[in-house]
C-alpha positions, 0 to 999 in steps of 0.5 A, spaced: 305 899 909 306 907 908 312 910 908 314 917 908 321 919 906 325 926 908 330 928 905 331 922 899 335 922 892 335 918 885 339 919 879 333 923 875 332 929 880 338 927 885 337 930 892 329 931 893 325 933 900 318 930 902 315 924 899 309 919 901 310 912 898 306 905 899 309 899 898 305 893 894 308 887 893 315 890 894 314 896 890 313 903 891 307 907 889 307 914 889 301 917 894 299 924 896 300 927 902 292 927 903 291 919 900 297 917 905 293 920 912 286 918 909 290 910 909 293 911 916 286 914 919 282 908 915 282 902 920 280 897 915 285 900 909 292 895 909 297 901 909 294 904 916 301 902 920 307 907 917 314 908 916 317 915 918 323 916 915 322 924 914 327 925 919 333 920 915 336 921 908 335 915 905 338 913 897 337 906 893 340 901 894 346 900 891 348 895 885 355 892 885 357 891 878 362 886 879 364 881 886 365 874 886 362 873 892 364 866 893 371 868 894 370 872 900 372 866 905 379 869 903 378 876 905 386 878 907 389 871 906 393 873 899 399 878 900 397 884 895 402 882 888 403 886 882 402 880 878 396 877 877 398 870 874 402 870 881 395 871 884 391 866 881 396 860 883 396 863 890 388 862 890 388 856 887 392 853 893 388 855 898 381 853 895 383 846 892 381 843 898 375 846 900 369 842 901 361 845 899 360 847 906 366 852 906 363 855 898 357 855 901 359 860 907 364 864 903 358 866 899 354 867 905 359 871 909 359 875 902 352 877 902 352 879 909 358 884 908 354 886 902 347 887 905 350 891 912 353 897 908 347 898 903 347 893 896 341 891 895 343 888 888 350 884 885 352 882 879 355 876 881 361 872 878 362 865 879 364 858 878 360 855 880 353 855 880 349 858 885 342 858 883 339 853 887 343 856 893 339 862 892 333 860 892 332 860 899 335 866 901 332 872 902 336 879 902 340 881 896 338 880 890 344 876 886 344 875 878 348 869 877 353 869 871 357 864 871 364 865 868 366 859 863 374 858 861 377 854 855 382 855 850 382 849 846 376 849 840 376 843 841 373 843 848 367 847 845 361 840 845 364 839 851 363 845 855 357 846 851 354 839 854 357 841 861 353 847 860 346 845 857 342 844 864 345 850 867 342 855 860 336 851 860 334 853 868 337 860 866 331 861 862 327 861 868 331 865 873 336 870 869 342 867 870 348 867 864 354 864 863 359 870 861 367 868 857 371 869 863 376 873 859 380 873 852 386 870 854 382 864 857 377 862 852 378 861 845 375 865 840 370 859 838 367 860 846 368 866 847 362 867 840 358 861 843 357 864 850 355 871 846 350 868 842 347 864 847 345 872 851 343 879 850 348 883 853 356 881 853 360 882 860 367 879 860 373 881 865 378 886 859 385 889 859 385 888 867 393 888 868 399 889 865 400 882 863 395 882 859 397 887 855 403 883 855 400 877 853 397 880 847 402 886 846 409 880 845 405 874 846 410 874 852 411 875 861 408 871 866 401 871 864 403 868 857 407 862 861 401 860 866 396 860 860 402 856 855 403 851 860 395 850 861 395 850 852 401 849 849 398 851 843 396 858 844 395 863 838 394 870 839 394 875 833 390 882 836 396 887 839 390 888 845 385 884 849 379 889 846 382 889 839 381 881 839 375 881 842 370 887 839 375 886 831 377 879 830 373 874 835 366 879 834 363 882 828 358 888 829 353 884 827 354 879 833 356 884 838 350 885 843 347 892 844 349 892 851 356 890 853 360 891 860 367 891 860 369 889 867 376 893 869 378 897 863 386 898 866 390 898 860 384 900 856 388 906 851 385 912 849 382 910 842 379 904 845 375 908 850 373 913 845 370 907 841 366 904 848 363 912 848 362 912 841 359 904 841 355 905 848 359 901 852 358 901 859 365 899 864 366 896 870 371 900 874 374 896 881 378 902 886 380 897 891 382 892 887 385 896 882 390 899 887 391 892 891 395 889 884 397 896 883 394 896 875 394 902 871 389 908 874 385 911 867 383 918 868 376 917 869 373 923 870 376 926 864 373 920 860 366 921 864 366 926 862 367 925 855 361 921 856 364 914 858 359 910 862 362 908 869 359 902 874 363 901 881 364 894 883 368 891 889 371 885 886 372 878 890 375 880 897 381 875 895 384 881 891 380 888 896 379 889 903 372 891 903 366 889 899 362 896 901 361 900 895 360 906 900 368 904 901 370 904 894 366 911 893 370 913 897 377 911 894 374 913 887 372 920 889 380 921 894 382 919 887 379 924 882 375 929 887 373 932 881 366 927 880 361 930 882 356 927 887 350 926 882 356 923 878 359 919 883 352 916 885 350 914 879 355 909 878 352 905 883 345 907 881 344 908 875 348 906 871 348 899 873 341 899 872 342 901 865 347 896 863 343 890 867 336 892 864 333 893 871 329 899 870 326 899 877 332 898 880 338 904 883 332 908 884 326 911 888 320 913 884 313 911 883 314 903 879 321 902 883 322 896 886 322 898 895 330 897 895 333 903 899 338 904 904 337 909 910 342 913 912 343 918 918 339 923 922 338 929 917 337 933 924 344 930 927 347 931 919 346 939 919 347 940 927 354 938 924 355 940 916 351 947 919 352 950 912 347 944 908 341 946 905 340 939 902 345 932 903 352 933 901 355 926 901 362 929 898 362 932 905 363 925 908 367 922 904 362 918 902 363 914 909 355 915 911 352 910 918 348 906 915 341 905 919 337 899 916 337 896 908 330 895 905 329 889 899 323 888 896 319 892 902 323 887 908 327 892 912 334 888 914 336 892 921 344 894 921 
């Protein structure tokens, strides 16, 4: 299949026109003009059908850095609450009694709503372990992390028995098992987990209340967990202090780490993520539901932090469509710039996942892209536009069909 693309951008050279690719295999493979037309002319040559997209702006596929998929039955089921541990009870209750069947078609309604608005790719959260589900499913690629929770040492062998098939298989598919966050694991899982990986990712200074439970050994967080493990022990003023200064060392914290949230995260504790590499994983529509605390994020972007975008579970937002949480972000802080903006759902996971032929279109590139409106119906409105603009927009495109691995998904 030859494809010829328009108006095209990724992260390395943001907005482009005119492009021939083949597609082999799911990838992408650079081709001249000259090339392209002797294929489509050679009636023997694999390539002699073609795409025509040079009329569409087309953009990869986006990368959703944190969602829990396996939530997504309870999409508006949970009144927006400031406390979190109220929230996590609220859950509890309505999935106790849910059979395989009902997880099965929570995940699945959440890899459809993924696909329809462009996500090609999502890093995936759960508890329960997905892999086997997944393999005869054919759209969005998903990395499982399953997040494992336990406060007391003592539980460690056993969680570890538990866990044995999973990280076995795990050497096969990608999978990882990931500590869920610092006032649910005990120091022992939480450096257990670490050295079973080659990157960390954790949920980290998310709430209030968690600045709380550290801060004062106090609030509501403090007494849902205290109730679970009576004999709690926390000596770190912040979740981040535990983590990367009393539970870590550096010689065991991972090159690469992603911090999912980041609400409470202070100042200095940014500045050590810039400074350290660390990648962060911000969540507009979950952040404005519980109403946490907003960071400055375009200044700390500009200072050199490494932003994602995730949609967290639709449990806690209304929407897992990454274009609508670009759309949040950017009505919050109109300063970012579009290449900025992109490649928080682009590049920047990419980097941070290790998938270098993903979140872009280039030579090599995995054939996962999205393609967006006319471009003649897009200028005949936006008469000034010389090339794209989605900031004009609102980042609120039509999106005509995704394409994974070279299969094109219609909307």
């Amino acid at each position: 299949m030859l494809l010829k693309l328009g108006w095209y951008w990724t992260p390395q050279t943001n907005w482009n026109h005119g492009a021939w690719f083949e597609i082999i295999d799911g990838k992408l493979h650079s081709k001249s003009a000259t090339e392209s037309l002797k294929l489509i002319d050679d009636p023997l040559s694999k390539a002699s059908s073609f795409w025509d997209l040079s009329d569409s702006i087309v953009l990869p596929g986006f990368i959703n850095s944190h969602c829990h998929l396996e939530l997504s039955s309870l999409q508006n089921k949970i009144e927006p609450t400031k406390s979190f541990s109220q929230w996590v009870s609220k859950l509890q209750a309505l999935v106790i009694n849910w059979s395989d069947t009902d997880w099965e078609q929570s995940y699945l309604f959440g890899l459809e709503e993924s696909l329809k608005s462009g996500t090609t790719r999502i890093l995936d959260v759960a508890n329960r372990d997905w892999s086997v589900f997944m393999e005869s499913y054919q759209g969005v690629q998903v990395r499982l992390q399953k997040e494992i929770l336990g406060l007391n040492p003592n539980d460690l062998k056993k969680i570890q028995s538990v866990n044995s098939d999973f990280l076995e298989q795990a050497k096969i598919s990608g999978d990882e098992l990931i500590p869920h966050a610092p006032f649910s694991c005990s120091s022992e899982l939480i450096s257990w987990i670490v050295a079973q990986a080659d990157w960390l990712n954790l949920h980290l200074s998310e709430s209030r209340e968690e600045a709380a439970f550290f801060n004062s050994n106090s609030g509501p967080l403090w007494d849902f967990v205290e109730r679970i493990y009576p004999d709690i022990q926390v000596n770190s003023k912040t979740p981040y202090s535990h983590v990367f200064k009393n539970v870590l060392t550096p010689e065991t914290i991972p090159n690469r780490v992603l911090i999912t949230h980041g609400n409470t995260l202070t100042s200095n504790e940014i500045d050590d993520c810039i400074k350290q590499g660390y990648y962060l994983s911000h969540c507009p529509g979950s952040r404005a539901y519980f109403e946490h605390p907003q960071q400055a994020w375009a200044q700390y972007i500009e200072s050199g932090l490494k932003v994602c975008i995730g949609t967290d579970s639709l449990a806690s937002t209304s929407s897992l469509s990454l274009w609508d949480e670009l759309t949040r972000l950017t009505l919050e802080f109109p300063s970012l710039s579009e290449p900025q903006v992109l490649a928080m759902v682009t590049k920047h996971p990419a980097e941070i996942m290790n998938l270098p032929d993903e979140g872009c279109i280039r030579d090599g590139a995995q054939a996962n892209f999205q393609i967006l409106e006319s471009w003649v119906e897009y200028s005949s409105v936006h008469t000034n536009s010389q090339t794209p603009n989605l900031s004009t927009i609102n980042y609120k495109p039509t999106i005509q069909s995704v394409v994974i691995q070279g299969v094109k998904y219609e909307q």
